[in-house]
C-alpha positions in Angstrom: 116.9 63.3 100.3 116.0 66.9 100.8 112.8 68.0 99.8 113.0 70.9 97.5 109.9 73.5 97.3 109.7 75.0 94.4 107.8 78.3 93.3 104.8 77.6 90.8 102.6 80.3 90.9 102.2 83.3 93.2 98.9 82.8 95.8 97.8 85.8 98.0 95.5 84.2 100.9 95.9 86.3 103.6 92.6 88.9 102.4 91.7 88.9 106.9 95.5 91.0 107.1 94.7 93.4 104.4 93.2 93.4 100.4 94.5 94.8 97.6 93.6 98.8 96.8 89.9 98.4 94.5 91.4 100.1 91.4 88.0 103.0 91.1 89.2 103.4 94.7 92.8 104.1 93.5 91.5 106.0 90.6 89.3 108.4 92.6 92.3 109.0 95.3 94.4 110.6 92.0 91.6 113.0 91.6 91.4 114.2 95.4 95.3 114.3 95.8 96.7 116.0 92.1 93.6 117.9 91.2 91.0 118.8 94.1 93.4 118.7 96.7 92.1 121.3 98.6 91.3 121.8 102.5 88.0 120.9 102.8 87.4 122.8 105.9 88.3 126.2 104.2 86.0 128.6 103.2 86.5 129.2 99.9 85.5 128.2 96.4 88.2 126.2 95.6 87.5 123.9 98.2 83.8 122.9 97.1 84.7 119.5 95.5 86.5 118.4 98.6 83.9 119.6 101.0 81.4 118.2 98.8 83.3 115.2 98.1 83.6 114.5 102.0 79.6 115.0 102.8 78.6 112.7 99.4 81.7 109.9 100.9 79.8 110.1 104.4 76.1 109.1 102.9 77.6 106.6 101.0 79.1 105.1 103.9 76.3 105.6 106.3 73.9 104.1 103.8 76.5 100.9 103.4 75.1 100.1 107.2 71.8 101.9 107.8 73.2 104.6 109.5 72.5 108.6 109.5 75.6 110.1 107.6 75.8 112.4 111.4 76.4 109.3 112.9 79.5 108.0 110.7 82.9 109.4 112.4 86.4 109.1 110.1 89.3 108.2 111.9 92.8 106.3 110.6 91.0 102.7 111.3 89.4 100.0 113.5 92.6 100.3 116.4 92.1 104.3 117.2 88.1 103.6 116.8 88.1 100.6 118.8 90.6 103.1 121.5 87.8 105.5 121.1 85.2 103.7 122.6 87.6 102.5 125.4 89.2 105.1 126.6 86.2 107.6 126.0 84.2 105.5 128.0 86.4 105.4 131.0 86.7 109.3 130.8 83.5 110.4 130.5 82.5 108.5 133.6 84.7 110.1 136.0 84.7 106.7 138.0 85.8 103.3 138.0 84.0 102.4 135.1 83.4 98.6 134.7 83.5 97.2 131.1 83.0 93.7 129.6 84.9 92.2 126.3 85.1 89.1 125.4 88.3 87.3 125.5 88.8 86.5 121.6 88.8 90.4 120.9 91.5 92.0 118.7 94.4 93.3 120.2 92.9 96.6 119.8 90.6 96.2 122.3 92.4 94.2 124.5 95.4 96.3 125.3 93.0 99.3 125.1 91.7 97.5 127.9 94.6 96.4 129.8 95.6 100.9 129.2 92.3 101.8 131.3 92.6 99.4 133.7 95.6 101.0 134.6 93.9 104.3 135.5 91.2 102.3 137.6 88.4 100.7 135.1 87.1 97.1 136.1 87.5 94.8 133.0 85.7 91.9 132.8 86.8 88.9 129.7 83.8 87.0 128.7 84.1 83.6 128.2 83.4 81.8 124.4 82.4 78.6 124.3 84.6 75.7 122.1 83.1 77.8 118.7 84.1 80.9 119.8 81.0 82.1 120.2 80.0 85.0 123.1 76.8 83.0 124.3 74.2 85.9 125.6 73.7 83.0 128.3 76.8 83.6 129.3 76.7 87.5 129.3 73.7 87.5 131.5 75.7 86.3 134.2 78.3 88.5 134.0 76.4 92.3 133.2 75.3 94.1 135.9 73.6 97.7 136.3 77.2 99.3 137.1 78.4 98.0 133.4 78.9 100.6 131.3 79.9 99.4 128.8 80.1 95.9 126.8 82.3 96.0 123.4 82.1 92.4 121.7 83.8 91.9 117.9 81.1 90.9 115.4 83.2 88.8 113.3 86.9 86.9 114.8 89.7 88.0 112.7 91.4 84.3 113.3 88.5 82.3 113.4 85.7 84.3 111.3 82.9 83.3 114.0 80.1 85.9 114.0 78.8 86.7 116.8 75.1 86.7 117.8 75.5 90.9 118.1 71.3 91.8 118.3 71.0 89.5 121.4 74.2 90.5 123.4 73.4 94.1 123.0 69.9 93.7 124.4 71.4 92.3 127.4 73.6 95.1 127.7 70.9 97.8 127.1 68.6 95.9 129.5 71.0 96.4 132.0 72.4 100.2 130.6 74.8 99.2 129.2 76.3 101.0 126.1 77.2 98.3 123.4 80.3 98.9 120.9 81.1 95.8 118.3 84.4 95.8 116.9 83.1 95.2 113.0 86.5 95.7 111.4 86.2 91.8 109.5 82.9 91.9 108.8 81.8 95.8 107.3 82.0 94.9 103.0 82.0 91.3 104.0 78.0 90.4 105.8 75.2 93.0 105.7 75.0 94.9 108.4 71.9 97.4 109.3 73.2 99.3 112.8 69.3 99.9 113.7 68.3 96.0 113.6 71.1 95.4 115.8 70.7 98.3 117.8 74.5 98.9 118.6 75.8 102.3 119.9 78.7 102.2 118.0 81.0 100.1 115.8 84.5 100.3 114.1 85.5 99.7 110.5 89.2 99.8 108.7 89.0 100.2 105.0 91.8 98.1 104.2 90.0 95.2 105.1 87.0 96.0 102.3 89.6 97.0 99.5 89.9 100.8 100.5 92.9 102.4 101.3 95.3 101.6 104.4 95.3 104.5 107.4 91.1 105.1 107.5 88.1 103.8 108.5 85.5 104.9 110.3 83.5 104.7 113.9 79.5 104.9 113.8 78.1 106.2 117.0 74.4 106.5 117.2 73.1 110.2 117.4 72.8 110.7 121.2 75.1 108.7 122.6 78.0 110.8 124.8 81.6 110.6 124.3 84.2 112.2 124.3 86.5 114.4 121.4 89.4 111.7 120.8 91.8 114.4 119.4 91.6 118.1 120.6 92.1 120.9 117.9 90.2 121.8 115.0 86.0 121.1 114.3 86.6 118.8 112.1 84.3 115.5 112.4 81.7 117.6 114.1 84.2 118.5 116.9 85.0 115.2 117.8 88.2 114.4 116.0 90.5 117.4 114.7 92.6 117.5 111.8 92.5 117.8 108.3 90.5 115.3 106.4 92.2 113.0 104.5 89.9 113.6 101.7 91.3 111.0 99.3 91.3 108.3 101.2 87.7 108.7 102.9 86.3 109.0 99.3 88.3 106.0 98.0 87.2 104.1 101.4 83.2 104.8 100.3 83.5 103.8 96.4 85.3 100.4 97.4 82.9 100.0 100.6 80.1 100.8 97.8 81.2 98.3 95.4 82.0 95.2 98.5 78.3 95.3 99.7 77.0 95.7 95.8 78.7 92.4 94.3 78.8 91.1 98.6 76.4 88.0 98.2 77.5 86.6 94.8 81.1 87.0 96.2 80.2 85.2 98.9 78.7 82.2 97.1 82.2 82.0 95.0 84.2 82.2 98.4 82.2 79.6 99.8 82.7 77.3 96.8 86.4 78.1 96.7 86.3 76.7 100.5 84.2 73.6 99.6 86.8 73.0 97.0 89.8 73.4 99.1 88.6 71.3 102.0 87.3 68.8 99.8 90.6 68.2 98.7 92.7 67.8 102.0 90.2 65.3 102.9 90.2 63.2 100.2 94.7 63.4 100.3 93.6 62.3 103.9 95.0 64.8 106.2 94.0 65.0 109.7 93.0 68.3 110.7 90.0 70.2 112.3 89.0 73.6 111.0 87.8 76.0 114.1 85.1 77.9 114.4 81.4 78.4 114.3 79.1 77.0 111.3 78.2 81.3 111.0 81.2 83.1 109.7 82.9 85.1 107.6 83.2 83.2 104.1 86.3 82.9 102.8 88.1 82.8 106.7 89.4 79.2 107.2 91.2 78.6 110.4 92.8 74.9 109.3 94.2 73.3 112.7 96.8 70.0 111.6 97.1 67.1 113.7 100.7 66.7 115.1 102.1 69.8 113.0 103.3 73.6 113.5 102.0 76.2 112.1 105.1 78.6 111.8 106.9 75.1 109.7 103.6 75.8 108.0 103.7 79.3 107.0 107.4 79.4 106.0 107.1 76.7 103.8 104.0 77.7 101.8 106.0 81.1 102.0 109.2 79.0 99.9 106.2 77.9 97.4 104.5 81.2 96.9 101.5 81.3 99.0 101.0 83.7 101.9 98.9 82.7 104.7 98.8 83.8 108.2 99.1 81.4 111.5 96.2 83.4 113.5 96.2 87.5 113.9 98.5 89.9 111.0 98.6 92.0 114.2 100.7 89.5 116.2 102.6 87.4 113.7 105.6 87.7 115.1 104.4 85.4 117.9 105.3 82.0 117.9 103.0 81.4 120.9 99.8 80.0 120.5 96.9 82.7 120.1 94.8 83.9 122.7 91.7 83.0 120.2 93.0 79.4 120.2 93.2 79.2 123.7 89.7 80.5 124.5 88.0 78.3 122.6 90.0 75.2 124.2 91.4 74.0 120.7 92.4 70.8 121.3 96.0 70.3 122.0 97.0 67.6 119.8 96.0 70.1 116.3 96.4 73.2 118.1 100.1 73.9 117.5 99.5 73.5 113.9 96.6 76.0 112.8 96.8 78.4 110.0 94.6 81.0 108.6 93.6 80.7 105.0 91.4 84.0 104.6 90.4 84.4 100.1 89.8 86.7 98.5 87.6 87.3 95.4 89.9 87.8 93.3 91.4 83.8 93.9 91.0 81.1 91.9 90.1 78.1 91.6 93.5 77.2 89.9 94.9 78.8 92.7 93.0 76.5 95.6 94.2 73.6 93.7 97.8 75.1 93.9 97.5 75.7 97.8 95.8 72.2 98.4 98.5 70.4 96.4 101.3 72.1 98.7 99.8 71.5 102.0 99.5 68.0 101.3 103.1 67.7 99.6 104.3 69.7 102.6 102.5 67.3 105.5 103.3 64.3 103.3 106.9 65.0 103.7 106.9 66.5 107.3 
């Protein structure tokens, strides 16, 4: 008899691809694109609240991680930041320049990676252990003084391990290093204070922390040298010309505002919601393993399902209303197993059939029950 799958409620758990626009967020972007629409780069009066507008969004920001607002850089998100840092890097040398990742990075960074190589830069893929986790054991053996640069993620998209970021990038300064950390998952999401970590520079996308989609921002410490990434006007201080997108960098600091203001009690809720979920599975007793480090991003649940598949997975949720992802929104088109999988060795048997829950604050517990009740009717019947 076929097994029907029928539609009860509509379950959005995919919050690691994208969240939804904060609606003050929404509300202030109406104001900066029907009212004070203006240029913010022109010189004259009617242009004030849009110049001002940009400063006030850039404190705000900066002040989210600890940062001096000179230091906070706007850009269309965590890919051209994280291609930034790359291919900066590799110009302002005027060498070979040899630079260590890790090999759990976002695709980002990886093919930014495999671009400069082509032009002569050394890349070197650091190793995680079976957590995920860049050990700065293991970094020590690989820097050297001709590194110039390490960039390692602070937070796994697929996975949610955080990364032990203060001690990698003493290793890397120790050596002269430059040290960039990929912080796309985890800005809104963990505190972060840039100076206690001591980072050069990190990337953030706004749609990941309920701001707008196409900005985000790069944070490079006063005095470190790179390069203009886009030639033209003075905007950004010189370093990136074009006209700001006003709007969307002041609706990126009032939703980046409110994440770290309501972060920790979300936080205990998303945790909960996780308690309750896995709870559940292992009481319907279904085998599975979740991967991942014990420190991560709360909310991120990488599920792996003995003797299962993870695209069967997806598409039948999907048929019953809940969206999850099998690893990377980046790369879903791939039926292959990840390259985050693979690093950390995920055993072969549960492999094939991960998926990525990732909530969301805005989920319920009604809702965890709902996803818990299809997995198991789904697996139950597969």
């Amino acid at each position: 008899m076929q097994t029907v799958w029928v539609i009860n409620m509509k379950v959005y758990a995919d919050h690691a691809a994208t969240t939804k626009l904060d609606i003050d967020a929404f509300e202030v972007m109406k104001q900066f694109l029907l009212v004070d629409f203006e240029n913010a780069s022109q010189a004259y009066s009617f242009a004030r609240a849009a110049k001002s507008a940009l400063k006030s969004a850039r404190v705000a920001i900066a002040n989210c991680i600890n940062a001096e607002p000179e230091e906070i850089y706007f850009t269309s998100g965590g890919t051209e930041s994280d291609n930034w840092v790359i291919k900066s890097t590799v110009f302002a040398s005027g060498d070979s320049p040899n630079i260590i990742t890790s090999q759990i990075e976002h695709h980002a960074i990886l093919h930014a990676c495999h671009a400069v190589k082509r032009i002569g830069a050394h890349v070197v893929y650091l190793p995680v252990d079976s957590a995920g986790v860049a050990q700065p054991d293991t970094l020590s053996e690989y820097v050297s003084d001709n590194v110039k640069l390490v960039s390692i993620m602070l937070a796994n998209n697929e996975i949610g391990t955080i990364q032990p970021i203060k001690e990698l990038c003493e290793l890397a300064h120790f050596k002269g290093a430059l040290f960039h950390t990929d912080a796309v998952q985890a800005v809104g999401h963990i505190p972060i204070d840039v100076k206690k970590l001591n980072v050069d520079m990190l990337s953030a996308s706004a749609h990941k922390f309920n701001g707008p989609k196409g900005i985000g921002f790069l944070y490079i410490k006063n005095g470190v040298p790179m390069l203009p990434y886009v030639d033209g006007g003075t905007q950004e201080f010189g370093m990136r010309a074009g006209t700001e997108n006003i709007a969307s960098i002041v609706a990126m600091a009032v939703a980046l505002e409110k994440n770290c203001n309501r972060m920790h009690s979300v936080n205990d809720y998303l945790i909960r919601l996780e308690r309750k979920l896995l709870t559940s599975l292992q009481i319907a007793g279904l085998d599975f393993i979740r991967n991942g480090s014990c420190d991560r991003i709360p909310g991120n649940m990488s599920l792996s399902f003995r003797g299962s598949e993870g695209e069967m997975l997806l598409h039948r949720l999907d048929l019953m209303g809940i969206a999850v992802s099998t690893g990377s929104a980046c790369d879903s088109e791939s039926t292959q197993l990840s390259h985050v999988l693979k690093a950390i060795h995920a055993p072969s048997k549960y492999a094939n059939g991960t998926i990525r829950i990732s909530l969301g604050y805005e989920n319920t517990e009604e809702e965890i029950n709902y996803i818990a009740e299809s997995l198991i009717k789904i697996l139950k019947h597969s």
